[in-house]
N, C-alpha and C positions, 0 to 999 in steps of 0.2 A: 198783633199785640192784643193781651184779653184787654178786656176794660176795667181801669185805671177804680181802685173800690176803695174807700176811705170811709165807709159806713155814714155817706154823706145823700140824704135821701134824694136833694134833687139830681143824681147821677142816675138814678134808678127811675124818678119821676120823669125825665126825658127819654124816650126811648129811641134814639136816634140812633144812627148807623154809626161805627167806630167811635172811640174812645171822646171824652166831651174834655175840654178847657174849663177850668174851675178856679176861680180867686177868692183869698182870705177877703180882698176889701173887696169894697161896690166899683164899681164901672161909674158912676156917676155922682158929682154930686148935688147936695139943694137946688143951685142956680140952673140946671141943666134937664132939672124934669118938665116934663110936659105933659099935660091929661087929653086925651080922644077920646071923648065919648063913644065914636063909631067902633071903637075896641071892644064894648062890651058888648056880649051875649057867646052865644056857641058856636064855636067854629068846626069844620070837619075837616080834616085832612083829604084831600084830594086825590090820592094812592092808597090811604089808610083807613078805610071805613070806621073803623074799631077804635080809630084815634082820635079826641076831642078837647079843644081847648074851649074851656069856659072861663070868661073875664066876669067878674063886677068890680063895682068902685067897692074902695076899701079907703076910709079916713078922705085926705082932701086930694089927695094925687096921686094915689096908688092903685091897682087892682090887685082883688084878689081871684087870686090864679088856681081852679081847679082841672088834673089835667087826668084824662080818662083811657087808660089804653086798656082794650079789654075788660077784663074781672077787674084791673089794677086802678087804685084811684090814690093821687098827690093833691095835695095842695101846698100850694106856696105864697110868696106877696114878687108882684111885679110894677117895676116904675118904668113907663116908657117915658125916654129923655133923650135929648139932641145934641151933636156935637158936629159944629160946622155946619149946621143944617142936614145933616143925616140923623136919624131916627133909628134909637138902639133900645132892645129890653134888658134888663137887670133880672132877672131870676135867681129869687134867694128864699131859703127855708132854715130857721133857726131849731125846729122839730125836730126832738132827738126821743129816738124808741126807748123805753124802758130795757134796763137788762144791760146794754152797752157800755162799757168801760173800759180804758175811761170812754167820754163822750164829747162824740165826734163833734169838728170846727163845725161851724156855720158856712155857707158857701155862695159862693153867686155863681152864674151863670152868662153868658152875654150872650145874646142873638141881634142879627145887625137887620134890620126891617126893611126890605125893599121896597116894601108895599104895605099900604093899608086898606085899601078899598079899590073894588071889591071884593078882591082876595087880598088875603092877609100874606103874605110872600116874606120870609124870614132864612136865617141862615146861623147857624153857631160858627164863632171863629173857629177854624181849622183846628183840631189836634194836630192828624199829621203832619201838617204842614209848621206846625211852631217848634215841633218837637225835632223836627231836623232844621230850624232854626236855631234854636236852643241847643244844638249839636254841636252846629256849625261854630256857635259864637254865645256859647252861655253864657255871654254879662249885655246882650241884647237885652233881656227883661229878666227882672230879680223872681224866680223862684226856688220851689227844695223838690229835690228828686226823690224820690218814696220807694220802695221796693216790695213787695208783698210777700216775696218770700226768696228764696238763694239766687232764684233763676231769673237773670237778668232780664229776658221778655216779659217780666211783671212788673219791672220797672215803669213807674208813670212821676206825674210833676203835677203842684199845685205851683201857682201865682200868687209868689207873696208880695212884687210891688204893691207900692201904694196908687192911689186913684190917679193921681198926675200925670204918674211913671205908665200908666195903667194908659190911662187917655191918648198920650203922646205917642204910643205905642199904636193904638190902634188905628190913629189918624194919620200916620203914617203910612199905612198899608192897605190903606181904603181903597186904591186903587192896584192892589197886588189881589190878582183871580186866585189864584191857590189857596189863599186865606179863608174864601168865602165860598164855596162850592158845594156843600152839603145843603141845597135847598129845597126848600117844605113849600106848599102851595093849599094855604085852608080858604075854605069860603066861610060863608057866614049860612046856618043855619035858619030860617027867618020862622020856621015853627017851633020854636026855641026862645022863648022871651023870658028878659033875665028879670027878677022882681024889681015892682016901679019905685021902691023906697034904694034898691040898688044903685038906679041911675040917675037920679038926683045931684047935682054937684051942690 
């Protein structure tokens, strides 16, 4: 299946393997954020040389997320926060390209954190594993199915639950391997230091 294109930059800002899960609302809300300092600075992909995630703090609990693949640079705002005592990021970018009409939703992302230190060990919930969920049984979780063009293998799906529906969903499946198997392993760069007015809480 190509990957799922809604002119939604952090699809393009992630460059992971097969098609990415993407929701209109957050993954979390107020009561459920959490700030780690140990999150900021540069991190390097561990298979990916050329790949880099850079945290700073942004406002009182967010970072902000610049991510580095090659020539290609994103930025976006990420809130690490907790549900059940597991630790999840929210990956959202409201940045819309000039030119684009109309102009594309906002979007989030979710990555479920295995780890923070001293590798950072992350995972995206599964595409293909929700999308032959959502086969199996589309009133599992409220989204709309998109089409790019006649040919049915362009077919992809955004997540229009809301955060509840969103949440209860996931915490369900904490424990289902298929869901979470796409995983990443960055270290922390330590010649790499992020600006001292950055890390300031």
């Amino acid at each position: 299946m190509k990957k799922f294109a809604l002119s939604l930059l952090v699809v393009v800002a992630i460059a992971l393997t097969g098609c990415l899960v993407i929701s209109v609302y957050p993954f979390y809300t107020p009561k459920d954020v959490v700030f780690e300092s140990g999150l900021i600075g540069s991190w390097t992909n561990r298979t990916e040389a050329n790949e880099r995630w850079i945290f700073a703090k942004e406002n009182t609990n967010a970072y902000r997320l610049t991510y580095v693949s090659g020539d290609k640079t994103n930025v976006m705002q990420a809130h690490l926060f907790k549900l059940k005592g597991q630790a999840f990021l929210d990956l959202f970018t409201a940045e819309q390209k000039d030119g684009i009409f109309p102009p594309p939703i906002p979007s989030h992302l979710l990555m479920r954190v295995f780890e923070l230190s001293p590798t950072l060990r992350m995972a995206p919930l599964g595409y293909e594993w929700l999308a032959g969920v959502l086969e199996k049984k589309p009133k599992a979780l409220r989204h709309h199915v998109v089409s790019g063009s006649n040919n049915k293998d362009d077919q992809g799906f955004v997540l229009t639950a809301d955060t509840d529906e969103l949440q209860r969903f996931v915490l369900k499946h904490l424990q289902t391997k298929e869901a979470w198997t796409n995983q990443s392993e960055l270290r922390l760069d330590t010649a790499v230091a992020p600006p001292a007015a950055e890390t300031k809480k």
